[in-house]
C-alpha positions in Angstrom: -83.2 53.2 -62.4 -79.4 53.8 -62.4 -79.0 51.4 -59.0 -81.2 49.1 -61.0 -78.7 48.9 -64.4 -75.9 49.1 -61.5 -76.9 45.6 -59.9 -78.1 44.1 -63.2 -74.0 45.1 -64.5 -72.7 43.1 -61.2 -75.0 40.5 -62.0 -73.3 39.8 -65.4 -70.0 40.6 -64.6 -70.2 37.8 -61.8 -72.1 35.6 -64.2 -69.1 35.8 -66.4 -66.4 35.6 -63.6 -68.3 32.0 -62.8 -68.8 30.9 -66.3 -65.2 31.7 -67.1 -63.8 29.9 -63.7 -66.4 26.8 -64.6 -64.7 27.0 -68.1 -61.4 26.5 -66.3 -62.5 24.0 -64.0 -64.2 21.7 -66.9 -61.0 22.0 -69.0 -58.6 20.5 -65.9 -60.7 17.9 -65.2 -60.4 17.0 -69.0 -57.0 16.7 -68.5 -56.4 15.5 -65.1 -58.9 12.0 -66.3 -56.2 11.1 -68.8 -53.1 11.8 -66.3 -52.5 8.2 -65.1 -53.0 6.9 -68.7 -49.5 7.9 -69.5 -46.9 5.9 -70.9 -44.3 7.3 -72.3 -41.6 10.2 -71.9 -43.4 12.1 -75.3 -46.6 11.6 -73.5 -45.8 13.2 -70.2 -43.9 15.7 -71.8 -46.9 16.9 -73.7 -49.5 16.7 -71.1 -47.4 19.3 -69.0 -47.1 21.6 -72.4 -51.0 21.0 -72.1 -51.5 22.1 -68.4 -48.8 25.3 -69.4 -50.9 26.6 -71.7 -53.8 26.6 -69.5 -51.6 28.1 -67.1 -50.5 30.6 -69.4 -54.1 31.3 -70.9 -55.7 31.8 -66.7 -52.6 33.7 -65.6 -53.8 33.5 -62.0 -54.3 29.9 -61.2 -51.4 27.9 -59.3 -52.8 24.3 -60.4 -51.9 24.2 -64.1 -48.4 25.3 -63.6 -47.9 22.9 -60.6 -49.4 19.8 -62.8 -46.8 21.0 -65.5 -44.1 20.1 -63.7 -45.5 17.2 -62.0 -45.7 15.6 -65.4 -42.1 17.2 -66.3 -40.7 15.4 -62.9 -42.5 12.1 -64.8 -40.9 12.7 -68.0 -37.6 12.9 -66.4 -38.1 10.2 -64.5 -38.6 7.8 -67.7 -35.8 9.4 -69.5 -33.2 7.4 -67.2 -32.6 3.5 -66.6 -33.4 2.4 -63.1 -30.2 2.1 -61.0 -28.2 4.2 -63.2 -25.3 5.7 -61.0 -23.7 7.3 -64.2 -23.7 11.2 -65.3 -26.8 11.6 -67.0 -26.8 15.4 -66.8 -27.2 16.0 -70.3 -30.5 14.5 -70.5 -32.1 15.1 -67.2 -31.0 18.8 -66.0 -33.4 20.6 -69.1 -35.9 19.2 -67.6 -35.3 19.4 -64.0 -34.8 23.1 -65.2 -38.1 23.4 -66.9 -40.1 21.5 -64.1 -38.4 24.1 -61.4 -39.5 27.0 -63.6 -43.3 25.5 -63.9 -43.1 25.1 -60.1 -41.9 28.7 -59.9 -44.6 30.0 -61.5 -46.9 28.0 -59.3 -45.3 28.8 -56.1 -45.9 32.8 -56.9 -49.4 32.4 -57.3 -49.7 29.9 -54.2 -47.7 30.8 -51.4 -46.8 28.7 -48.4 -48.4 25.3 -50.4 -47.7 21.8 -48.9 -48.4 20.5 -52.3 -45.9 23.2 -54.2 -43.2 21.7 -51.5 -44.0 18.0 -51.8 -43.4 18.7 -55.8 -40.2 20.7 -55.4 -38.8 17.6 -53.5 -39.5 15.7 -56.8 -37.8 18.3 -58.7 -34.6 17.9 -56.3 -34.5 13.9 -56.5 -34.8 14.4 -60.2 -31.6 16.5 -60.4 -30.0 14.6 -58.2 -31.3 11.5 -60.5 -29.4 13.1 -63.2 -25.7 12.4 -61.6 -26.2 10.7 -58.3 -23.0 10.2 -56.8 -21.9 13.8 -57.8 -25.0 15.4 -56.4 -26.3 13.4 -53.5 -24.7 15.7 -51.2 -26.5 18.7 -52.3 -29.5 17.7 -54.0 -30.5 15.3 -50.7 -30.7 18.2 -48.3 -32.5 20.8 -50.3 -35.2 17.8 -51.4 -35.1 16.8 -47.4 -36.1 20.6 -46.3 -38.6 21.0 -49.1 -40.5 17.6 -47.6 -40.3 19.2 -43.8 -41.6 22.5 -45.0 -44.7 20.4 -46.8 -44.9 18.9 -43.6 -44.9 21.7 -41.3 -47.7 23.2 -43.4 -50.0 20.1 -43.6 -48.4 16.9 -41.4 -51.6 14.9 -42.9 -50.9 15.1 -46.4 -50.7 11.5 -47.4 -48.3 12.3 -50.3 -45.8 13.3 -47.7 -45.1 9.6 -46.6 -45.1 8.3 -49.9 -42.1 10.2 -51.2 -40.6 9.4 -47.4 -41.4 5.4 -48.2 -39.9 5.9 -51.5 -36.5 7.3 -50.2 -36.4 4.7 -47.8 -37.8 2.1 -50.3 -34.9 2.3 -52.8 -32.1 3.5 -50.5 -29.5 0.6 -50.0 -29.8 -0.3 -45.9 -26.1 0.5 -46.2 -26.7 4.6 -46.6 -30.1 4.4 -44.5 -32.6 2.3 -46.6 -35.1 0.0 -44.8 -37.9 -1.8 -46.7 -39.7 -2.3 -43.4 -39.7 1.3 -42.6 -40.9 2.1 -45.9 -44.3 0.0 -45.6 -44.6 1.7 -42.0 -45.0 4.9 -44.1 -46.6 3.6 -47.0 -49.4 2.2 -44.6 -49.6 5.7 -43.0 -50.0 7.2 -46.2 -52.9 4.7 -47.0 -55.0 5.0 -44.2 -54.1 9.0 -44.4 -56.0 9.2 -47.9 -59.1 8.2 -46.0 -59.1 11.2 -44.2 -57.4 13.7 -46.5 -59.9 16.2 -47.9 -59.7 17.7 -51.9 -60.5 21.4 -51.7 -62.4 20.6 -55.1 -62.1 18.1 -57.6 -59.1 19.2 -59.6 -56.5 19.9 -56.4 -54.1 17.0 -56.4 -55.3 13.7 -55.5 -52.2 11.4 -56.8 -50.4 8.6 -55.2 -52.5 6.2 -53.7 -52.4 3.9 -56.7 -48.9 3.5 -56.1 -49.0 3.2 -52.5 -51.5 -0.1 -52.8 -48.7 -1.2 -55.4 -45.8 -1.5 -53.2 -48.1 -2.8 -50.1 -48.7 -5.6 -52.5 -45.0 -6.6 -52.8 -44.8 -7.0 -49.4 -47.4 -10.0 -49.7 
């Protein structure tokens, strides 16, 4: 009788442990369908206070924090006029600050993540966004490392090569640019997203939207 009540307790308790992870799953996937719809600073900046709170409410799940800052690095990338070589500081280090936090808190729950690194790049270009000519020299290492370490950890990630065609993409040919060698990567990125498997349905899956985009300047 008591073994009986003793598997019948299991049986909840693990009914409850799926019911509460299906809960979570249900909820990102609410979120994540809306994540390309964004248009504005305001509404990346509260889709990451979205993904925080479900971060803060699971406590042990990487993916919420990590999309927080995703849509932080967004946000401050809409906060500053393309081409801007001035001191804008003031306006992108808060949140560069608060995306590195979010990534933080990701990185603790998530050791040793390709994903985690390909983000933290981000994160560097987006301080270094903030007063380029002042910070290229230490930004642009520290967001070239984080890229290798994603690389070392999983060469086939596709986002990878899309951050790589960016960098070479927007870089003057004068300090290394080359639009050629950007739609080399960009294609390897492409055909990588054939082959690059989700571990479920809410693990990132950005990017290839933007890869067909630039191909099709090329044209």
């Amino acid at each position: 009788m008591k073994k009986t009540l003793l598997i019948a307790a299991l049986s909840l308790i693990g009914l409850a442990g799926f019911a509460q992870g299906d809960k979570f799953e249900g909820a990102m996937k609410a979120k994540l369908e809306n994540i390309d719809k964004q248009n504005t600073v305001d509404d990346w900046k509260e889709m990451a206070n979205s993904f925080e709170r479900i971060g803060d409410a699971e406590k042990t799940q990487w993916l919420p924090y990590y999309y927080a800052s995703y849509c932080l690095i967004q946000a401050g990338y809409g906060s500053t006029t393309p081409g801007e070589m001035g001191d804008n500081s003031q306006v992108i280090d808060p949140i560069a600050d608060k995306a590195e936090i979010l990534l933080n808190k990701a990185e603790a729950l998530s050791k040793d993540n390709a994903e985690i690194c390909i983000v933290r790049k981000m994160v560097h270009g987006l301080r270094m966004m903030g007063n380029p000519m002042a910070r290229y020299m230490t930004e642009s290492p520290k967001a070239a490392a984080a890229l290798e370490k994603a690389k070392a950890l999983n060469a086939d990630n596709p986002r990878i090569y899309i951050l790589e065609a960016q960098d070479k993409y927007f870089t003057p040919e004068q300090f290394g640019g080359s639009k050629e060698e950007a739609k080399v990567l960009f294609e390897k990125a492409l055909k990588l997203f054939d082959t690059f498997k989700l571990v479920s349905a809410i693990y990132p899956n950005w990017g290839k939207p933007s890869v067909q985009y630039f191909l099709s300047q090329y044209k």
